[in-house]
N, C-alpha and C positions, 0 to 999 in steps of 0.2 A: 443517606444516599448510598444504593450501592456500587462498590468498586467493580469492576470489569476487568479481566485481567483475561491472559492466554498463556499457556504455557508452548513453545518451540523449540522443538525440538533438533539440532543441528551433530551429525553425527555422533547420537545418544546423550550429547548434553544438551541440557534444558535448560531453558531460558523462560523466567517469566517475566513477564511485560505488561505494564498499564496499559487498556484501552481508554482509559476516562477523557483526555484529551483530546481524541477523536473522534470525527462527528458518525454520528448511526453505520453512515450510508460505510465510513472507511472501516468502521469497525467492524461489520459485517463482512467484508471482502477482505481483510486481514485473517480474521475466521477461516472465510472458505479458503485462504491460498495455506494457512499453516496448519489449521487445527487437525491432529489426529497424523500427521506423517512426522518421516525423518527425515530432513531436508540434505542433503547434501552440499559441501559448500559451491559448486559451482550452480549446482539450481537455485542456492539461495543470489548469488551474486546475477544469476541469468533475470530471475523474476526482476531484482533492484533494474537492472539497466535493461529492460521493457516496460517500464516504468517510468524512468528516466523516458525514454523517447515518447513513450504515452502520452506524457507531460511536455515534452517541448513540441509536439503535435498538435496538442491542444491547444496550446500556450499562441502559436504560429496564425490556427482558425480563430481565435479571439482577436489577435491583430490584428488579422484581415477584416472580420465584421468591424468592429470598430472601423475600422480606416474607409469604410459604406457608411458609415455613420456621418449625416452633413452635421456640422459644425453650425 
């Protein structure tokens, strides 16, 4: 099996990273947000907490369907 990995780059240091753990879809969008730049650290921490709200967004519309769900 092959490993999958990315390298990110954070104000000229690199960081490499297993993708293996995560599924197609994240590791793809992991890709498109790092691969090939140099992130700087407030874009790295802006991307994390738009993300964060992404997630409690979603997290908020699944409650609500569920809660239309009759029992």
């Amino acid at each position: 099996m092959k490993q999958e990995s990315i390298e990110i780059r954070v104000y000229d240091k690199i960081f490499k990273l297993n993708l293996d753990t995560f599924t197609p879809e994240a590791a793809d969008e992991i890709k498109k947000t790092f691969e090939d730049q140099d992130i700087k650290l407030i874009e790295l921490i802006q991307k994390y907490l738009s993300k964060v709200q992404e997630c409690s967004e979603l997290n908020n519309q699944l409650k609500s369907l569920l809660q239309k769900i009759p029992s």
